[in-house]
C-alpha positions as CSV (number, residue, x, y, z in Angstrom):
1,X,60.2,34.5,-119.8
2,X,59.8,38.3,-120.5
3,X,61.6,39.9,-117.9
4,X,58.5,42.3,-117.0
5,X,55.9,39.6,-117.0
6,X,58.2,38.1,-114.6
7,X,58.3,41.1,-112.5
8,X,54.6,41.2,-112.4
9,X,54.5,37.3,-111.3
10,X,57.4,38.0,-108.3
11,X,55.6,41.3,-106.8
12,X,52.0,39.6,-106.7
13,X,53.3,36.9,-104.8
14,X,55.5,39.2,-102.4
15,X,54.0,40.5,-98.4
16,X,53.4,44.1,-99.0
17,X,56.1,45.1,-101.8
18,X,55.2,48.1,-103.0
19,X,51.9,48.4,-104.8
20,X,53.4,50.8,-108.1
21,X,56.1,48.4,-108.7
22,X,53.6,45.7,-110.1
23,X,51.0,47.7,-111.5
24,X,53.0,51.1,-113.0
25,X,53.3,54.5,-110.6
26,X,50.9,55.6,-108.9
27,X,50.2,59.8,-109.4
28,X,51.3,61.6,-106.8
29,X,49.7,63.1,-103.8
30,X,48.6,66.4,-103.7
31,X,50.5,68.0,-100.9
32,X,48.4,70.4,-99.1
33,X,51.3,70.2,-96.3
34,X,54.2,68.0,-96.2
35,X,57.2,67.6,-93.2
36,X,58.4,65.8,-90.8
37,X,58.8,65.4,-86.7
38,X,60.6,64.3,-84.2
39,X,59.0,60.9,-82.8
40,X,61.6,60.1,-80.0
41,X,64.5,60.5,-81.7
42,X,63.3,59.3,-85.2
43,X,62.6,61.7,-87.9
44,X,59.2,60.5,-89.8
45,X,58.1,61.9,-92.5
46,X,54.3,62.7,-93.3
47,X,51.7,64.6,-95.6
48,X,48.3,65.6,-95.3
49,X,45.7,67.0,-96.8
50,X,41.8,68.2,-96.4
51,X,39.9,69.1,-93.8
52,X,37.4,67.1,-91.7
53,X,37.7,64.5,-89.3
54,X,41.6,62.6,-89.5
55,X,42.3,59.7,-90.6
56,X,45.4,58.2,-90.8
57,X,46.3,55.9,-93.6
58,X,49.3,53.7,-92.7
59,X,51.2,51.4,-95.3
60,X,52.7,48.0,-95.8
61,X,55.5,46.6,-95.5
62,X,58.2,47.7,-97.9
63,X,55.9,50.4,-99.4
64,X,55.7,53.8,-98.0
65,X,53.0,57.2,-98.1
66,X,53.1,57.1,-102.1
67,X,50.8,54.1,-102.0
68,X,47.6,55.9,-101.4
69,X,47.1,57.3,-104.5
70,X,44.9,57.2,-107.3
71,X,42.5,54.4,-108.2
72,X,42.2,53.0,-111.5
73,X,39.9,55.8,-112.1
74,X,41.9,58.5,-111.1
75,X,40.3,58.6,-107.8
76,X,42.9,59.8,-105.2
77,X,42.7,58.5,-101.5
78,X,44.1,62.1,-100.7
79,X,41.6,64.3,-101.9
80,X,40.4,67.5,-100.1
81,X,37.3,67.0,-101.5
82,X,36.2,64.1,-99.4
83,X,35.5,65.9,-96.4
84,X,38.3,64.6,-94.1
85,X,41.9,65.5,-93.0
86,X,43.7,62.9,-94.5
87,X,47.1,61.9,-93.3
88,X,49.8,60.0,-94.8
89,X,53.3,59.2,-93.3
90,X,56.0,56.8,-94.0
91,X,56.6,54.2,-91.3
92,X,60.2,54.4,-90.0
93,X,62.4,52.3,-92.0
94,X,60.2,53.3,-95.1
95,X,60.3,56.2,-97.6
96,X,61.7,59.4,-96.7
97,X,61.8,58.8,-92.6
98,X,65.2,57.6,-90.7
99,X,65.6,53.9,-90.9
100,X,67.1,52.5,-87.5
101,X,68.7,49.1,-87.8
102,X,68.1,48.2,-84.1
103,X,65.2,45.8,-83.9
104,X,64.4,47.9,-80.9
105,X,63.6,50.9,-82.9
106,X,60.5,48.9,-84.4
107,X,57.3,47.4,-82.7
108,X,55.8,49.1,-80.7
109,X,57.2,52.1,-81.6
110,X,55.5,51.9,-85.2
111,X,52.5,52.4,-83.0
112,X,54.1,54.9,-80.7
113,X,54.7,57.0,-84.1
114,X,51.1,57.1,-84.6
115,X,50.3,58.9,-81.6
116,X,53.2,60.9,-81.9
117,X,52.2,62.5,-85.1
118,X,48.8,63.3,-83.9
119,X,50.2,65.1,-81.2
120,X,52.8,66.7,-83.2
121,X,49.4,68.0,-85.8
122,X,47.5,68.4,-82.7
123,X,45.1,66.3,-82.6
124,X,42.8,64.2,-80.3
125,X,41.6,61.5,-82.0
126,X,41.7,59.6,-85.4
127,X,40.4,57.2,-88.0
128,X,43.0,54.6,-88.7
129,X,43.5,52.8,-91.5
130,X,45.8,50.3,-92.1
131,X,46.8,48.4,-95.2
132,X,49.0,45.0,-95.0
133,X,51.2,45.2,-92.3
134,X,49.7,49.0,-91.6
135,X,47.3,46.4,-90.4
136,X,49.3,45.6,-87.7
137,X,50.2,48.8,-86.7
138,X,46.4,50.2,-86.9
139,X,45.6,47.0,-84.0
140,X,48.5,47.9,-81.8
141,X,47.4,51.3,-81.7
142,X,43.9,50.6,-80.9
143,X,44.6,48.2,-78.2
144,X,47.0,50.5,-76.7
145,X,45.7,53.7,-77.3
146,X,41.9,53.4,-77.9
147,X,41.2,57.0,-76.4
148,X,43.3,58.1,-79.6
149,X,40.9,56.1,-81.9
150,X,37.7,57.2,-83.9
151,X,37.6,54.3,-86.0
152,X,39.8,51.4,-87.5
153,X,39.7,50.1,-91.1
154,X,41.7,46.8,-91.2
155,X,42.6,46.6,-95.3
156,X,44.5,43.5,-96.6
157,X,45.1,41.8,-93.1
158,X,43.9,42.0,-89.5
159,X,45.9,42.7,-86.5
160,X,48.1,40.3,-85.0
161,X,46.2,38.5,-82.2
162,X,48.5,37.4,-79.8
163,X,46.2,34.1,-79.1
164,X,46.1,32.2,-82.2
165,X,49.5,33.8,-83.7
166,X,51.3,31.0,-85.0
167,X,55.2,31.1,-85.1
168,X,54.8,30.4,-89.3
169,X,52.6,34.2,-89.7
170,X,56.1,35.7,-90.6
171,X,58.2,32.9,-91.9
172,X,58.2,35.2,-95.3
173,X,59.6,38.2,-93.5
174,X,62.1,36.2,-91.8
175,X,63.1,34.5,-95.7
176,X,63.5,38.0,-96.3
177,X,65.6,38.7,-93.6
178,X,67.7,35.9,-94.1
179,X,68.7,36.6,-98.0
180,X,68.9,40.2,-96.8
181,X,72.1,38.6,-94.1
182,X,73.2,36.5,-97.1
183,X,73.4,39.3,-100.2
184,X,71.4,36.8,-102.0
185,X,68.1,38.6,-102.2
186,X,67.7,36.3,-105.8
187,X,66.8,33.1,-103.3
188,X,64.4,34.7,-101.6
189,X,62.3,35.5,-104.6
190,X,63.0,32.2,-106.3
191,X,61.6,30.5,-102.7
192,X,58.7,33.1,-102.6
193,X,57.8,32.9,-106.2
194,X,53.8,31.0,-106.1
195,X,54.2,27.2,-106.7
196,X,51.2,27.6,-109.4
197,X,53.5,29.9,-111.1
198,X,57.3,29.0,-113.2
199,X,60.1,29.1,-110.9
200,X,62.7,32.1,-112.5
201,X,65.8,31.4,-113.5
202,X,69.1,32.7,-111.1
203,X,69.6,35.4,-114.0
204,X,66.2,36.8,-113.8
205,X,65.2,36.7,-109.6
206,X,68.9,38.8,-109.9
207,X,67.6,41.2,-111.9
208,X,64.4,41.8,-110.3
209,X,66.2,41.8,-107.0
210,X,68.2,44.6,-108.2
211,X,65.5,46.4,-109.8
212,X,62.9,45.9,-106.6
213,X,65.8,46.7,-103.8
214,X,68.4,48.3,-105.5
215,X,69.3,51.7,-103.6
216,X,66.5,50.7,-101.0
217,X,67.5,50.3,-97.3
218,X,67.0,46.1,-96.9
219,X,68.5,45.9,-93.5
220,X,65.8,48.6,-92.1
221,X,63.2,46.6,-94.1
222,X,64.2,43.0,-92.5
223,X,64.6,44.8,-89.3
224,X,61.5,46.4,-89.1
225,X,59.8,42.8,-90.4
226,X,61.4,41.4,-87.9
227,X,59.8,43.3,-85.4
228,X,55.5,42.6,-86.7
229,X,55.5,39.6,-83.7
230,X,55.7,42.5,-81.3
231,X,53.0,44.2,-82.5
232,X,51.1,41.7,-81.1
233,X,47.6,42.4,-79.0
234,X,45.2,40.6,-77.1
235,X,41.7,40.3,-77.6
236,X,40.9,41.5,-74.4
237,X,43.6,44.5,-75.3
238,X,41.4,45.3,-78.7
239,X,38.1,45.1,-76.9
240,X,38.8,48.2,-75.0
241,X,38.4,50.0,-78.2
242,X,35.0,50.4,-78.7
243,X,35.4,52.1,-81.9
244,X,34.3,51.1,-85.1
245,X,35.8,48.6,-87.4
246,X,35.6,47.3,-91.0
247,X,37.9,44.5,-92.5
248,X,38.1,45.0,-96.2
249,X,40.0,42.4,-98.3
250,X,40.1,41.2,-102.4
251,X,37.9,38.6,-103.5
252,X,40.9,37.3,-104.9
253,X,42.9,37.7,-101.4
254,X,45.7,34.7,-100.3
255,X,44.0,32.2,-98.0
256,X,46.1,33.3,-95.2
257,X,45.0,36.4,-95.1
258,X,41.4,35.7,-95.5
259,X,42.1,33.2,-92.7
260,X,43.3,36.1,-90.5
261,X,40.6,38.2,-91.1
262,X,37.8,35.8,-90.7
263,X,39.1,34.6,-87.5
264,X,39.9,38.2,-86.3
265,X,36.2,39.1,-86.8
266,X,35.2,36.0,-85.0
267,X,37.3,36.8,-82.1
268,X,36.2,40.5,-82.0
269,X,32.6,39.9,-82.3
270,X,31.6,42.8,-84.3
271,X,32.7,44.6,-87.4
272,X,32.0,44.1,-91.3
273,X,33.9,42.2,-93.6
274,X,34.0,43.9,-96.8
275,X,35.1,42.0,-100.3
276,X,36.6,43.6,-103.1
277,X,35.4,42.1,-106.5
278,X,38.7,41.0,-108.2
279,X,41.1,42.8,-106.3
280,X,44.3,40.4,-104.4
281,X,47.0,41.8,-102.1
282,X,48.2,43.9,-104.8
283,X,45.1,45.3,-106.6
284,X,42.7,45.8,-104.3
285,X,43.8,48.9,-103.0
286,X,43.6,50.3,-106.9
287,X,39.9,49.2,-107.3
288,X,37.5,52.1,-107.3
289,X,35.4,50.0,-104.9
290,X,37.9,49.9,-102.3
291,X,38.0,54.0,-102.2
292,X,34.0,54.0,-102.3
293,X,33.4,51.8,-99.3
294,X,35.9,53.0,-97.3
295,X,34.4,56.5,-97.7
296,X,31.2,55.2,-96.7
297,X,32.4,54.1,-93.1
298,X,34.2,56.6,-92.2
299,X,31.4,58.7,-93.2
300,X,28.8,56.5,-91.3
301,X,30.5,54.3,-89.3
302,X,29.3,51.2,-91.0
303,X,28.7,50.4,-94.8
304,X,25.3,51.8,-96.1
């Protein structure tokens, strides 16, 4: 199998590996100010842009601020032209911030770091939102902070929802972790790889393992995995935030996920489900119709 075909095949079936790996770089952000701060001992680095309302765009797993960039029509999510302060950071763990290997680190302080970076760019309140596992991180922060939120976009999963969370939700993370304990990051895309799709040979998951994780922090990336259960929130906690929502997902989405999301809006009682036309976990967040509608309810509050 050519080696890049194959590459393709392992990232689309990965949680929230980084978006430019399967689908070519993504340009980079225009950097109308750049840094980073102290968020209780943890430097995290972030970058913003525009001016407007906030809104704070949080990553997946694995990925870091790089991944809101352009669309497939050059469209960039960080664009002072679209009449918000946008603001882009990399989750600790991620990118350029420190990368604690204390479970302890993680959690709920993902959430905390929100916060803490509104403060630090003094600010009241915010949109969130989240993609993947910024999912996540977007629900904990409503449920725990709602006074901090203006609205919440929940892109490419839901929050975790501490009634019908099911000890299986991150049996790929802790795969992850495992190979991660075992040097043998290989396995774990051989196990991961789709069972519509050819299994790789040792030779090849080797090479993509070294090619996807080589020079990248993996224990900081189990760890922080590791940590997604405590991130969980009640409906009863997400219910004092009154604040808009909008679930956006690809038409083309893993039934898990849509699983997630469907129930999360059934348990919340409110908020729009928007579908992406041919976008999956990995291509949604490229399609021009994900910038467009998620303009539209930040703008309004609801899709026009």
């Amino acid at each position: 199998m050519n080696n890049k075909r194959f590459l393709t095949i392992i990232v689309a079936g990965c949680f929230g590996l980084v978006l430019w790996l399967a689908l070519g770089p993504m340009a980079g952000l225009a950097r109308a100010e750049d840094g980073f701060f102290d968020s209780n001992g943890v430097k995290i680095y972030y970058v913003t842009e525009g001016e407007g309302e906030p809104v704070v765009l949080i990553h997946g797993w694995m990925a870091d601020s790089s991944m809101w960039g352009r669309d497939q029509q050059g469209n960039t999510k960080l664009d002072s032209s679209v009449g918000f302060k946008l603001i882009a950071f990399d989750c600790r763990g991620h990118g350029k911030s420190d990368k604690p290997h204390d479970q302890k680190q993680y959690g709920t302080e993902m959430a905390a770091d929100v916060v803490r970076l509104l403060d630090h760019l003094h600010l009241d309140k915010a949109h969130l939102v989240g993609y993947s596992s910024g999912a996540f991180i977007a629900g904990k922060v409503a449920a725990t902070y709602p006074e901090r939120v203006l609205s919440v976009v929940y892109a490419g999963q839901a929050p975790v929802i501490a009634e019908v969370m099911k000890r299986g939700d991150f049996s790929e993370v802790e795969s992850f972790a495992r190979a991660v304990e075992n040097g043998d990051l290989g396995s774990y895309l051989i196990d991961i790889t789709p069972a519509d799709r050819p299994k790789p040979t040792r030779e090849q998951a080797e090479a993509v393992a070294k090619y996807l994780y080589g020079g990248k922090d993996v224990i900081a990336f189990a760890t922080s995995g590791r940590s997604f259960p405590d991130l969980a929130v009640t409906v009863a906690d997400l219910e004092k935030c009154q604040a808009p929502v909008l679930f956006i997902r690809g038409e083309n989405e893993s039934q898990h996920v849509k699983s997630k999301i469907k129930t999360a809006r059934e348990l919340l009682g409110r908020g729009e489900i928007k579908v992406i036309p041919g976008g999956d976990h990995i291509t949604t967040l490229i399609q021009p119709e994900f910038t467009t509608s998620l303009l539209d309810f930040l703008r309004h509050g609801h899709l026009q």
